[in-house]
N, C-alpha and C positions, 0 to 999 in steps of 0.2 A: 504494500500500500504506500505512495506518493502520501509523504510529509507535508504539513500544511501549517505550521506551526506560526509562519510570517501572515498566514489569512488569521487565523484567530487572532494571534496580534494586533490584525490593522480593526477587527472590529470591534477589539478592548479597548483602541486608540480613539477611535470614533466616540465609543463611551465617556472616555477618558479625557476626553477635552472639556467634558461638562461635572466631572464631577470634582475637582482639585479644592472645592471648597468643603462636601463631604469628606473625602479623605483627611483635612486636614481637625475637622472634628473629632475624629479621631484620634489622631497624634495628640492634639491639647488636651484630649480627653489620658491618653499617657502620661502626657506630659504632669497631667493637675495629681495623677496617681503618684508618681516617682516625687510630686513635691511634697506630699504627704509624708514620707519617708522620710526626707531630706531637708527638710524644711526651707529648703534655700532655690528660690526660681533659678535661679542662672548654673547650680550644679542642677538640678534638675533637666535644665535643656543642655547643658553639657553632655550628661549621661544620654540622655534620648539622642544626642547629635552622632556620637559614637555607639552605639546600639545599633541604630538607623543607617551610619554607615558600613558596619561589620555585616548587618543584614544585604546589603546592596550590593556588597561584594560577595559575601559568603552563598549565597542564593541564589545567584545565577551558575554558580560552580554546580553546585547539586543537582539542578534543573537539568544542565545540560550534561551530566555524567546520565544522569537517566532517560535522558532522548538518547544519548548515543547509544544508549544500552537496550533501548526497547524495539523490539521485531516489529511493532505497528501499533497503530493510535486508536485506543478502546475508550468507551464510556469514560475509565476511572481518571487515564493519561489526558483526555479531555478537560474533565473534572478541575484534576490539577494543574492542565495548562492559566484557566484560569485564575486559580488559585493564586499560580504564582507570578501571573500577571499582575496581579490587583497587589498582592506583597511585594512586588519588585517598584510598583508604581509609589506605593508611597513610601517604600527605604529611598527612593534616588527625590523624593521630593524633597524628604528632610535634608540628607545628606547632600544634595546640591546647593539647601537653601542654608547649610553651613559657611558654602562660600559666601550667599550674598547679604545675610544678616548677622548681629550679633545677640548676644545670650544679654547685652544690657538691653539693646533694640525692644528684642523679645519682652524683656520683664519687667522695664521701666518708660520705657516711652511710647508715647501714641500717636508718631506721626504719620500713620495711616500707610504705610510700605508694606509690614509685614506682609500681611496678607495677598497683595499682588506678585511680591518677591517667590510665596509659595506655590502661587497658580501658574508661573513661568517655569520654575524647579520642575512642575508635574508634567508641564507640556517638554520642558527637554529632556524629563525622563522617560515620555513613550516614547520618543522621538530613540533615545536609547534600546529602548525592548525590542522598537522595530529590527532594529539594525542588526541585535542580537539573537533576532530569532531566525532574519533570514541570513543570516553566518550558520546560522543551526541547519536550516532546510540544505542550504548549500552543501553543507557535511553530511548530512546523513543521508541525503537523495543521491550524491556520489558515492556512497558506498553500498547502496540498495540496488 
């Protein structure tokens, strides 16, 4: 069976351009948990910013040892293509919005950036999946 990995992709992406402010509900919703613990906002979005980025790397490793490793795409490899779609989509959200904001940005001031800063983070991070998936179809359909 012809691998399709770069189509489910493009139509996580199509999704994906509209939801970067859900996802990030999300994360803050993380984010409000780990301050609990910590007491301190800015170690809090420090931990979440490395978390977030250990996820974004660690994640696509996995993903793709088990494409290269599966004979064809069933219900369940389905299932979790989205899965890790949707997980990969907002590790590279936060982890990209490491470059463009800061932990004071985040937890002390309000001048209205953050939130934009995240919805661009999410659009260069499908823009990322894409890329990554059809590297993936490329490999696995030359050697099927």
């Amino acid at each position: 069976m012809k691998y399709e990995i770069t189509k489910s992709a493009l139509k996580f992406s199509i999704a994906g351009i509209f939801i970067p402010g859900f996802s990030m509900i999300v994360v803050l919703g993380l984010q409000m948990l780990i301050n609990l613990v910590v007491k301190d906002c800015e170690v809090a979005w420090k931990m979440l910013f490395v978390i977030m980025t250990l996820g974004a790397i660690i994640t696509p490793i996995i993903f793709g040892n088990r494409v290269l490793k599966a004979n064809q795409i069933d219900d369940f490899f389905a299932a979790n293509l989205w899965l890790y779609n949707l997980s990969e989509y907002i590790f590279l959200q936060v982890a990209l919005g490491w470059l463009y904001s800061s932990t004071d940005t985040l937890c002390y001031r309000t001048d209205g950036q953050n939130g934009l800063q995240f919805v661009f983070t999410a659009w260069i991070g499908l823009i990322i999946i894409l890329i990554y998936s059809f590297i993936l179809d490329l490999i696995k359909n030359n050697h099927h």
